[in-house]
TORBA-57124 format. One record per residue: chain; z, x, y of N, C-alpha, C in turn. Coordinates in steps of 0.2 Angstrom, whole numbers, plus 2048, in hexadecimal, padded with zeros to 3 digits. Each point is the difference from the previous one (the first is absolute). Layout:
<pts>
A	Z	X	Y	Z	X	Y	Z	X	Y .
...
</pts>
This chain:
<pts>
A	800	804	7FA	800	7FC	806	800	804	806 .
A	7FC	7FF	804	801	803	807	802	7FE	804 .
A	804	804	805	804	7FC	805	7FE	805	808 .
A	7FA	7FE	804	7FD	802	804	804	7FF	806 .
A	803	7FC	801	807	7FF	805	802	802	800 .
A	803	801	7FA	807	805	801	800	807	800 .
A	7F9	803	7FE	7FF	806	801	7FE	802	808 .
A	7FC	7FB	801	800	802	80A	807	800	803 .
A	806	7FB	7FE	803	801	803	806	807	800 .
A	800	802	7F9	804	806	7FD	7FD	806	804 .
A	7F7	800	801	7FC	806	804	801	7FF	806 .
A	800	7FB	803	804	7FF	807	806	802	802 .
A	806	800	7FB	807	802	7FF	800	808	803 .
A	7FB	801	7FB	7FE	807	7FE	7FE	805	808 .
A	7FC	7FB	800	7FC	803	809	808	800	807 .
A	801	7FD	7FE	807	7FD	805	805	805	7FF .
A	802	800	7F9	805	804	800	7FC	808	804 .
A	7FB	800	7FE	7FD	809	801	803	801	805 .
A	7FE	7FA	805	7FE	802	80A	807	7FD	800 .
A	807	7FF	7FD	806	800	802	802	807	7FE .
A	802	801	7FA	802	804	7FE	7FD	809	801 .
A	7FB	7FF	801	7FA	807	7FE	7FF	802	80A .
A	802	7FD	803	7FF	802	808	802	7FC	806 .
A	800	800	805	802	7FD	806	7FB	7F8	800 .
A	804	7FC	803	7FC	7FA	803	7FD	803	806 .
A	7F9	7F9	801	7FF	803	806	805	7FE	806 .
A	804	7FF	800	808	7FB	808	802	807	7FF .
A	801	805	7F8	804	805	801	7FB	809	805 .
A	7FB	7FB	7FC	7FA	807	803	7FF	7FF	808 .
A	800	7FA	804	7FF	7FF	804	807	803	804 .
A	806	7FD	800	805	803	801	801	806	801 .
A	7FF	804	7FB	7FF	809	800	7FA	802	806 .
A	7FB	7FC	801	7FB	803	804	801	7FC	807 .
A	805	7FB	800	806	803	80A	802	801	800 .
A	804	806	7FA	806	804	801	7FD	805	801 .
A	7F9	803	7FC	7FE	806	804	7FC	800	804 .
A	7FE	7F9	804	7FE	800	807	804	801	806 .
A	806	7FE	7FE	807	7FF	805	802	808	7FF .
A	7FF	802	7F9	802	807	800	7FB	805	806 .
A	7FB	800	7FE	7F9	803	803	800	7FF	809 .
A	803	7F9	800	801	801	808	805	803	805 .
A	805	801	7F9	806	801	805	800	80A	800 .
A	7FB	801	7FB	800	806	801	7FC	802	806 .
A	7FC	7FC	800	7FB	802	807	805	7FF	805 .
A	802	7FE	803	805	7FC	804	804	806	801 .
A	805	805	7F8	804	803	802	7FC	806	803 .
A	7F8	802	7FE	7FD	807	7FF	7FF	7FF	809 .
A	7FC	7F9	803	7FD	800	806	809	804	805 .
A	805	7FD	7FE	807	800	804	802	809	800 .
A	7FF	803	7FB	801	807	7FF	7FA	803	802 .
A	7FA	800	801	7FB	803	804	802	7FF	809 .
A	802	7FA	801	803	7FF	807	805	803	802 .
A	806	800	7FB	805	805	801	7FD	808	800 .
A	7FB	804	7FC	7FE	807	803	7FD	800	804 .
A	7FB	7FA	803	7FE	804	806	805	7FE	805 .
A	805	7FC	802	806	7FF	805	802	808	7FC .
A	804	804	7FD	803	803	7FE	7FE	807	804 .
A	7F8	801	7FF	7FB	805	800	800	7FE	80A .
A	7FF	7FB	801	801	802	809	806	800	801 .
A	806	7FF	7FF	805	803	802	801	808	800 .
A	7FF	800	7FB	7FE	808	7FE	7FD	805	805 .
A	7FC	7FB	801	7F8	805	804	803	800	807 .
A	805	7FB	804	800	7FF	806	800	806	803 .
A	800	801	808	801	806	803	807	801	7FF .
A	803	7FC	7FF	809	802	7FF	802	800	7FD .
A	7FB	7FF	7F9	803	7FF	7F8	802	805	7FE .
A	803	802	7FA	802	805	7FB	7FD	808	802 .
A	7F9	7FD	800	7FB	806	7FF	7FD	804	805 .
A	806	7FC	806	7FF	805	807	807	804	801 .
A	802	800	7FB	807	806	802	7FC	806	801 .
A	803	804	804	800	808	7FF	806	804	803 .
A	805	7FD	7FE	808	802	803	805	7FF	7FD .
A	805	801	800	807	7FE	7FF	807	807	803 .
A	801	7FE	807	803	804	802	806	7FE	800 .
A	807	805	7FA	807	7FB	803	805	804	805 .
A	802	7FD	804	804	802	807	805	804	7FD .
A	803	804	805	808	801	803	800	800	806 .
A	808	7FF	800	803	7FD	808	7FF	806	805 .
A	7FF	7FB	805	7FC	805	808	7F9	7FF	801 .
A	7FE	806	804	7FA	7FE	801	7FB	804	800 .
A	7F8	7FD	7FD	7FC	803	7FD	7F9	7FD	804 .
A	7FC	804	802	7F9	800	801	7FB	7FE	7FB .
A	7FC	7FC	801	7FC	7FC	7FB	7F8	802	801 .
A	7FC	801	7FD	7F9	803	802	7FF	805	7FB .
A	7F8	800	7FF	7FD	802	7FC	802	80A	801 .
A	802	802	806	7FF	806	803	804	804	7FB .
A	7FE	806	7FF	804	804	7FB	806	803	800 .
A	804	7FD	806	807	803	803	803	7FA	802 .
A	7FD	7FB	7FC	804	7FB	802	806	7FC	7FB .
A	806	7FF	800	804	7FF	7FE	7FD	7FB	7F7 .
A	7FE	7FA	801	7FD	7FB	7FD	7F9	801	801 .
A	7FE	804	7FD	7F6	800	7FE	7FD	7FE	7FC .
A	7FD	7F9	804	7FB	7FD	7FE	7FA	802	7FE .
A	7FC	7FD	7FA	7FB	802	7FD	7F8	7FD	806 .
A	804	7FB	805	7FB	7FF	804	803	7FC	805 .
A	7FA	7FF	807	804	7FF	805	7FF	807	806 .
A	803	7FE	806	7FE	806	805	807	806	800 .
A	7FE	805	801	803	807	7FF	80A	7FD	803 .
A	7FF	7FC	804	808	7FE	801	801	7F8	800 .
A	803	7FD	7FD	800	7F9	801	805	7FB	803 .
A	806	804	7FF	805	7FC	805	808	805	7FB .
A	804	7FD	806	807	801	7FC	805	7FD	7FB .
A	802	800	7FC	804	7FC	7F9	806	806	801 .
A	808	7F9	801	805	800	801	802	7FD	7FB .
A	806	805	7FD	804	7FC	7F9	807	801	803 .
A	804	7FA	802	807	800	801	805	801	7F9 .
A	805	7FE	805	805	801	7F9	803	7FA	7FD .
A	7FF	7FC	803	7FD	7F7	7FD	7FB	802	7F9 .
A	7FD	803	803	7F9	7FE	7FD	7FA	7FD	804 .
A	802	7FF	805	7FC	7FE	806	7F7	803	800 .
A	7FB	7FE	800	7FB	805	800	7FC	7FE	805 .
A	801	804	805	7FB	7FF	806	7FA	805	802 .
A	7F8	7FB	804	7FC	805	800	7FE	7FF	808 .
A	7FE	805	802	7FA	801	806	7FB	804	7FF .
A	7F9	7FB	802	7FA	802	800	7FF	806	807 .
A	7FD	806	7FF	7FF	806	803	7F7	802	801 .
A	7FE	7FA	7FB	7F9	800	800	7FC	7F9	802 .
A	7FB	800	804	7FD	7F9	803	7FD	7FC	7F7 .
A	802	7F9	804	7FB	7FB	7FA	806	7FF	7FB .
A	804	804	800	806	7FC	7FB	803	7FA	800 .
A	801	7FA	7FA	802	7FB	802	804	7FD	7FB .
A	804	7FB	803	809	7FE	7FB	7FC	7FB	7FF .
A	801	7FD	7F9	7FF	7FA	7FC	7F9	7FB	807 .
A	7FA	805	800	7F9	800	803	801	800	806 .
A	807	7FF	804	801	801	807	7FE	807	803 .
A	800	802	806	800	808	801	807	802	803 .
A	802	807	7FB	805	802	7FF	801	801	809 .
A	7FC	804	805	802	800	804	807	809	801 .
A	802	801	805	806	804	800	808	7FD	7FB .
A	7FD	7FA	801	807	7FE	7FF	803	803	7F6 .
A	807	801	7FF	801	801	7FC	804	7FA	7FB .
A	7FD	7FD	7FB	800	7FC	7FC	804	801	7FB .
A	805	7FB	7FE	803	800	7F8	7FB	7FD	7FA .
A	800	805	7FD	7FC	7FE	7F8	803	7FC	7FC .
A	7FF	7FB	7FF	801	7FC	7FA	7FF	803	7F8 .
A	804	7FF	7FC	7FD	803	7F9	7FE	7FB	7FD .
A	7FD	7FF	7F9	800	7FC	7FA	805	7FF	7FD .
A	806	802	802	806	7FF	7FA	801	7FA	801 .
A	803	7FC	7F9	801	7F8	7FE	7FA	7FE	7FF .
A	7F9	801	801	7FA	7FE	800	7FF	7FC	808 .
A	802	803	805	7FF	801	808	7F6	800	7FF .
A	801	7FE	804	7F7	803	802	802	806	806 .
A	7FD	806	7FE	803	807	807	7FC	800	804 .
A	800	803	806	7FC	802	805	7FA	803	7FF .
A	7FB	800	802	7F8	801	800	801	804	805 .
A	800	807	7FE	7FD	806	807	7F7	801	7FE .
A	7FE	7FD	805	7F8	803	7FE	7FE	806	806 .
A	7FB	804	7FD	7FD	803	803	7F8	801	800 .
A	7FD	806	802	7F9	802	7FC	7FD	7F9	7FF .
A	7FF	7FB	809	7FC	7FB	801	800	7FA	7F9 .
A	805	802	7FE	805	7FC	7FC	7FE	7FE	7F8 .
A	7FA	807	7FE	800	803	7FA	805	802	7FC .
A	808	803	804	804	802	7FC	807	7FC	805 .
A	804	802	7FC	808	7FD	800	804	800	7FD .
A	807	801	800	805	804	7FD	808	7F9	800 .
A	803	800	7FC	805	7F8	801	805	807	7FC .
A	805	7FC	800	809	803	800	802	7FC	7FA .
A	801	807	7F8	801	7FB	7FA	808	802	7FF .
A	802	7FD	7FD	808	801	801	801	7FF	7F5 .
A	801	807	7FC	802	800	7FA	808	802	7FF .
A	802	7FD	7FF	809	7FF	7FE	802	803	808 .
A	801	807	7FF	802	802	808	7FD	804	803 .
A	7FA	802	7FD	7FB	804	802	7FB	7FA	807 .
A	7FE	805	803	7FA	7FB	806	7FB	806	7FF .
A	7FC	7FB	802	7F6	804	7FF	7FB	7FE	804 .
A	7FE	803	802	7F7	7FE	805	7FB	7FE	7F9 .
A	7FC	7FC	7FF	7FD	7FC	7F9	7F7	802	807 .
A	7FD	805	800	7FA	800	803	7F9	800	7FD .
A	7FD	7FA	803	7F8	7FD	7FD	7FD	7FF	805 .
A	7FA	803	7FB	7FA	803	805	7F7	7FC	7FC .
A	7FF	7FB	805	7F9	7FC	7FB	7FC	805	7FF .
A	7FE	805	801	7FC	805	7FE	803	804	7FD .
A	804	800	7FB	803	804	7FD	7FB	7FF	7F9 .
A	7FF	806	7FD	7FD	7FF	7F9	800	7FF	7FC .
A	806	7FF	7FF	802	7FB	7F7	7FD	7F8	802 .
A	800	7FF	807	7FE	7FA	803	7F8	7FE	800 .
A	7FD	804	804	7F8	802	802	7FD	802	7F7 .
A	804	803	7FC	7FD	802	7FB	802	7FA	7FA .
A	803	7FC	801	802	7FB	7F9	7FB	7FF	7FB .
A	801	7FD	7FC	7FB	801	7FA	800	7FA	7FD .
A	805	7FC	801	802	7F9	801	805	802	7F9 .
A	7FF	7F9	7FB	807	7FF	7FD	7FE	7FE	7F9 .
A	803	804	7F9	7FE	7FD	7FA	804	7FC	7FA .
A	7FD	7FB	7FD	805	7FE	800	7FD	7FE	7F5 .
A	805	7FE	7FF	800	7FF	7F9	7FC	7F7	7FF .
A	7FC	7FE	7FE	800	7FA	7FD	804	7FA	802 .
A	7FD	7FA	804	802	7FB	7FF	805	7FD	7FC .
A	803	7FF	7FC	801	7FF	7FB	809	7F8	7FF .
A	7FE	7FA	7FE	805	7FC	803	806	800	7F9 .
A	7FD	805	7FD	807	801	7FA	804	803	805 .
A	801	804	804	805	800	805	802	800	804 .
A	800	7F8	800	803	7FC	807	804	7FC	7FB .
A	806	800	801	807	7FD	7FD	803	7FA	804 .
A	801	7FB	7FD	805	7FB	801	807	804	7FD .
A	803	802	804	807	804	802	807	7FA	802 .
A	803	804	7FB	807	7FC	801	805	804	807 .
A	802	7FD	803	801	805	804	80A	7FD	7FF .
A	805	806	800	805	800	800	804	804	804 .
A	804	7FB	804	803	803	804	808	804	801 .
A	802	802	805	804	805	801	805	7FC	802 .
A	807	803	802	806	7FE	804	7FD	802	807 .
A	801	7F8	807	7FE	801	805	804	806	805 .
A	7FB	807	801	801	804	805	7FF	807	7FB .
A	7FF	7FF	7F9	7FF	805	7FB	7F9	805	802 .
A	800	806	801	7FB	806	800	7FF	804	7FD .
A	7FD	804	800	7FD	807	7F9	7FF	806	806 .
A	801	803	7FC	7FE	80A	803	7FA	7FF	801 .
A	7FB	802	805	7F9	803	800	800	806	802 .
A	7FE	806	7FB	7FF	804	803	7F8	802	803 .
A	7FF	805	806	7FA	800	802	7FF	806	7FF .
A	7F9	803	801	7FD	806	7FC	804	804	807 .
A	803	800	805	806	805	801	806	801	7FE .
A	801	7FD	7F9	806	801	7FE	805	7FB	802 .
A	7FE	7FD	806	807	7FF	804	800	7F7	7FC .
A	806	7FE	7FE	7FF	7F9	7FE	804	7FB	801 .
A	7FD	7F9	801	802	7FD	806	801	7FB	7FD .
A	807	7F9	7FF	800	7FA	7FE	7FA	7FB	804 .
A	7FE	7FC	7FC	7FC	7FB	801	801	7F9	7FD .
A	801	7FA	803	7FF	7FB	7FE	7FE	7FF	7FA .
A	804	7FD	7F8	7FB	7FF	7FB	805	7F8	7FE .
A	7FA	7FC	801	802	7F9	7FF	800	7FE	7F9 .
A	7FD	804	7FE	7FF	7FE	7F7	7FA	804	7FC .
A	7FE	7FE	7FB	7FB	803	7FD	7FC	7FD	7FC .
A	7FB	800	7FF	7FA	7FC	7FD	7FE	801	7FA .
A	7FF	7FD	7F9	800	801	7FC	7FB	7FD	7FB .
A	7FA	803	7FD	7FB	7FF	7FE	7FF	801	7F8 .
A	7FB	7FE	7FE	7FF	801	7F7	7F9	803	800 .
A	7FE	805	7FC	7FB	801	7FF	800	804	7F8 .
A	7FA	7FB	7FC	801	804	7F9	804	7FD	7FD .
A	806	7FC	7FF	805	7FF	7FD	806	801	804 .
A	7FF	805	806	807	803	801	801	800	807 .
A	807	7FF	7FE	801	7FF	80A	800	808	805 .
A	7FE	7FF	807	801	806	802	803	7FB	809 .
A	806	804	804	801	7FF	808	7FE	808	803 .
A	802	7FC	807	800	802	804	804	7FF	806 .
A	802	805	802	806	7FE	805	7FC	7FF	807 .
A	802	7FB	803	7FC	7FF	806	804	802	807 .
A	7FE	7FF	805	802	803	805	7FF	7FC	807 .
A	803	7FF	803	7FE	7FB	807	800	802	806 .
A	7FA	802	804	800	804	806	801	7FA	806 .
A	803	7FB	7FE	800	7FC	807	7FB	7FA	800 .
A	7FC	801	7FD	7FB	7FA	801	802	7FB	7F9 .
A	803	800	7FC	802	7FB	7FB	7FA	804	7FA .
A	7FC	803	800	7FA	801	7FB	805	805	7FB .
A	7FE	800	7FC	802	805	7F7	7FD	805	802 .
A	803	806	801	7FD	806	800	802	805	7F9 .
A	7F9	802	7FE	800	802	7F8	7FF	807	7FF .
A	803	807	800	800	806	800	7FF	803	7FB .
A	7FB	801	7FC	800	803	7FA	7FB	804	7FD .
A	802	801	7F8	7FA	807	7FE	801	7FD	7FA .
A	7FB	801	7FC	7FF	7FE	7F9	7FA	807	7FC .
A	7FF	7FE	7F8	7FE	806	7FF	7F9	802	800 .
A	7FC	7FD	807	7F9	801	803	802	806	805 .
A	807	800	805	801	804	802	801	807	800 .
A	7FA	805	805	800	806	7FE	7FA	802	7FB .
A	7FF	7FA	7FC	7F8	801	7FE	7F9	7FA	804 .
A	801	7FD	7FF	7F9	7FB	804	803	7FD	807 .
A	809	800	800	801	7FD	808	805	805	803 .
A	801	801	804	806	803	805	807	803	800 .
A	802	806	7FC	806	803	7FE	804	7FC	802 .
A	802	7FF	806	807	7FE	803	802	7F8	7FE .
A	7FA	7FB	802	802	7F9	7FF	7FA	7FE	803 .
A	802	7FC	7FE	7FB	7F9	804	804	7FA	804 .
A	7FD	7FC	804	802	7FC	804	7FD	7F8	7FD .
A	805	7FB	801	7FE	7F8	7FE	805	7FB	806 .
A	7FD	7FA	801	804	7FC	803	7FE	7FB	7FC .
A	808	7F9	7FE	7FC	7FD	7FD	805	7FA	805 .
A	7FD	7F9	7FE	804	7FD	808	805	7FD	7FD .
A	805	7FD	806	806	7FD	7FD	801	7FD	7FB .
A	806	7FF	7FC	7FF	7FC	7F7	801	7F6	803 .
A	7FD	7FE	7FC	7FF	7F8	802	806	7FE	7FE .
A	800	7F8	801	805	7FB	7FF	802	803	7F7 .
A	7FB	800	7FD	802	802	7F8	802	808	7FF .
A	802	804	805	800	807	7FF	7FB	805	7FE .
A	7FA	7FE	800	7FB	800	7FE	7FB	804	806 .
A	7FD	807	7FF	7F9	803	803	7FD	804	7FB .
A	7F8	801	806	7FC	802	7FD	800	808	801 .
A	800	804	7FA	800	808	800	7F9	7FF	7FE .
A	7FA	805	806	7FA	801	801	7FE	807	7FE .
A	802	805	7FA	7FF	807	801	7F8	801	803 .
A	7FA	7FC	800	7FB	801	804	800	801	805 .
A	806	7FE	805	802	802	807	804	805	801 .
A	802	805	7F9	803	805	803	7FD	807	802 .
A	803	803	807	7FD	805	802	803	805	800 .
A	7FB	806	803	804	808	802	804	7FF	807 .
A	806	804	7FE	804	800	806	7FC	805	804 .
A	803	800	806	7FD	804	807	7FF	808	7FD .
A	806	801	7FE	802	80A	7FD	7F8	801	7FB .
A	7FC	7F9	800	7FC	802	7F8	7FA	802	805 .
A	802	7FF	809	7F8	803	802	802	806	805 .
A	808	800	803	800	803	805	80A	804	7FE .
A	7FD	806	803	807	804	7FE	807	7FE	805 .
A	7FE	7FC	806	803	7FF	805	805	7F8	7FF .
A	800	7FC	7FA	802	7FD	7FF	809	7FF	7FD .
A	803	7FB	800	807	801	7FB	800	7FC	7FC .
A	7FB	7FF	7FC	7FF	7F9	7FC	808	800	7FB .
A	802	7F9	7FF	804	801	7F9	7FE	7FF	7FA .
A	804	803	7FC	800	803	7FA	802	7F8	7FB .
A	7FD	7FF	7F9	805	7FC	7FC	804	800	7FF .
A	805	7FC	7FE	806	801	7FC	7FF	7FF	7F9 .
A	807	806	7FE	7FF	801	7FA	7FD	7FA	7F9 .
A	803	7F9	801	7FE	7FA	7FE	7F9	7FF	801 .
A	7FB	802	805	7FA	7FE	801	7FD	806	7FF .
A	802	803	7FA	7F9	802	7FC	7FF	7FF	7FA .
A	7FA	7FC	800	7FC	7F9	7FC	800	807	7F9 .
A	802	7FF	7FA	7FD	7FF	7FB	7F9	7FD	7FC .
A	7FD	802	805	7F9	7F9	7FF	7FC	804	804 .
A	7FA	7FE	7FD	7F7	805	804	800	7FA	806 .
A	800	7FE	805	7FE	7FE	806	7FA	801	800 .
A	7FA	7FD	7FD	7F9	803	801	7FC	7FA	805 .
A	806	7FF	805	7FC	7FC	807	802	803	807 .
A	7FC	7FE	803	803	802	806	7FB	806	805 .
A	803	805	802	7FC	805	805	802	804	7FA .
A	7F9	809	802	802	802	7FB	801	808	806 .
A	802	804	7FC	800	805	804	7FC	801	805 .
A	801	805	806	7FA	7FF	808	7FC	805	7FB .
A	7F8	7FF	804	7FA	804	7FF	801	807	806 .
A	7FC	803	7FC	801	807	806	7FC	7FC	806 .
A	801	806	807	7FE	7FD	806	7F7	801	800 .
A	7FD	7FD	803	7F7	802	801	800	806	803 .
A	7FD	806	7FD	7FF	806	801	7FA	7FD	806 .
</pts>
C-alpha cells in the first residue's frame, strides 16, 4: 500500500527540521545583518571622531606657541639677572636681541621684569620702562606672555616645586619649522574601553614625579578600570582642575614602537553609572618626547600597563633634514 501523503508530509518534516535545526532563520539572519550594520557604523563614527582628534592634536602642536617652539628653560636665583641673547649676559637666550630687559627674583619669590630693549610686550601689551610682576603657571595660573622678536618669540615664568624658570619659544625654531608631523599606530576600536571608574576618599592624591626628579602631590579622584583579553587592568587617574581623568602611563609598546617615558590620555568625567570611556587611540607623546626643555610627568608606579597598547601616537619621526 502506498501512502503518498504521508510521505510528503514526513519529507516536509524533514526539510523543516534542516532549516531549524541545520542554520539560522532568516528573522535570525536578518537580525545579525543590523547588528553588523550598527556595528560598521559605529565604527565609522568612532574612526571619523579619532581622525578629528589628530588633526586638533597636530595643530596644537604646530601652534607658534606649541610644544615645538621651546628653545629654553632657564631656572632663576634670587637677585638680579640680565636677560638677552648677548654672551655676557646673565640669562642667555638662544634668541631675541643681544639685551632684553632685567629679571628680579625677591625673597618672596617675587619675579619681576624690565624691558631694556624696544618692542617688548606683557601679555601683548608694550612692556614700555615700566617694571612688571610676572605671574607664574603654578596651580595651573595662565603666566605672563613676555614677547619679543615682533612677537616670534616669548618667554612666561614656570614655577616646579620651588624652583622658578624662563620656559622660551621661538616659532622659527626648528623642531618647529622642521616637523615631520606625527605617527601613529592603527585605528583600532578594540581599544576603546567602557571603564569602570572607582573612586578615592574626597581630597586623596598620588606622587608625580617629573623628569626633574622633583615630585609633586596631585589630585587623584580615583582610577579607572578596564578588561582586556580576559583580564582586568587600572589606572590611576589624576585631576588637573578641569573635572577630566587624566591617564599617565607606559605599557609594553613603550621604548619599542612608542615613547620611553609615558604617554598622555584624558578620558572625561565617569557618568551617573560610574562609567567612562578609555580611548587608548587618543593617547599621546608627552611634550619631553619632542623638546628637551619640557617637565613632563612621569607614571606611577601602578600605571605601567602589563599590556601591548598597540593604539595611540607612536614614537616622534626624526626632524626633515
Amino acid at each position: 500500500m502506498r501512502f503518498p501523503l504521508l510521505a510528503t508530509v514526513i519529507a516536509t518534516g524533514v526539510v523543516l527540521g534542516a532549516c531549524s535545526d541545520g542554520g539560522p532563520t532568516e528573522a535570525e539572519r536578518q537580525a545579525e545583518a543590523t547588528r553588523e550594520r550598527a556595528a560598521a557604523a559605529a565604527a565609522a563614527v568612532h574612526r571619523r571622531s579619532v581622525l578629528e582628534w589628530r588633526e586638533a592634536r597636530l595643530a596644537r602642536l604646530q601652534a607658534p606657541d606649541g610644544w615645538l617652539s621651546l628653545v629654553g628653560l632657564h631656572w632663576l636665583k634670587r637677585g638680579n639677572s640680565y636677560v638677552g641673547s648677548g654672551a655676557t649676559k646673565g640669562i642667555r637666550l638662544a634668541v631675541g636681541p643681544e639685551e632684553l630687559g632685567l629679571i628680579s627674583v625677591g625673597r618672596d619669590g617675587t619675579v619681576r621684569f624690565r624691558a631694556t630693549a624696544p618692542g617688548v610686550t606683557i601679555d601683548g601689551q608694550p612692556a614700555g620702562s615700566a617694571t612688571h610682576v610676572l605671574r607664574s603657571d603654578a596651580g595651573g595660573a595662565t603666566p605672563t606672555v613676555v614677547g619679543f622678536n615682533q612677537g616670534d618669540a616669548s618667554f612666561i615664568l614656570i614655577q616646579r616645586g620651588d624652583r622658578l624658570g624662563l620656559r622660551v619659544r621661538d616659532a622659527l625654531a626648528p623642531t618647529r619649522t622642521r616637523f615631520p608631523g606625527l605617527d601613529y599606530f592603527e585605528i583600532d576600536p578594540a581599544f576603546r574601553f567602557d571603564a569602570r571608574f572607582e573612586p578615592h576618599p574626597e581630597g586623596q592624591t598620588i606622587g608625580i614625579v617629573n623628569v626633574l626628579g622633583i615630585e609633586e602631590p596631585m589630585k587623584n579622584p580615583g582610577a579607572v578600570v578596564f578588561e582586556k583579553d580576559g583580564r582586568e587592568y587600572r589606572l590611576e587617574a589624576v585631576d588637573e582642575g578641569d573635572g577630566r581623568l587624566f591617564l599617565i602611563f607606559a605599557d609594553r609598546t613603550s621604548g619599542h614602537e612608542t615613547y620611553p617615558a609615558a604617554r598622555f590620555l584624558y578620558a572625561d568625567p565617569p557618568n551617573a553609572k560610574g562609567r567612562t570611556v578609555v580611548d587608548f587611540n587618543r593617547a599621546y607623546n608627552p611634550p619631553c618626547a619632542f623638546t628637551e626643555y619640557s617637565t613632563c610627568p612621569l607614571p606611577p608606579p601602578s600605571n605601567r600597563l602589563d599590556l601591548r597598547v598597540e593604539a595611540g601616537e607612536k614614537k616622534p619621526l626624526p626632524l626633515i633634514e
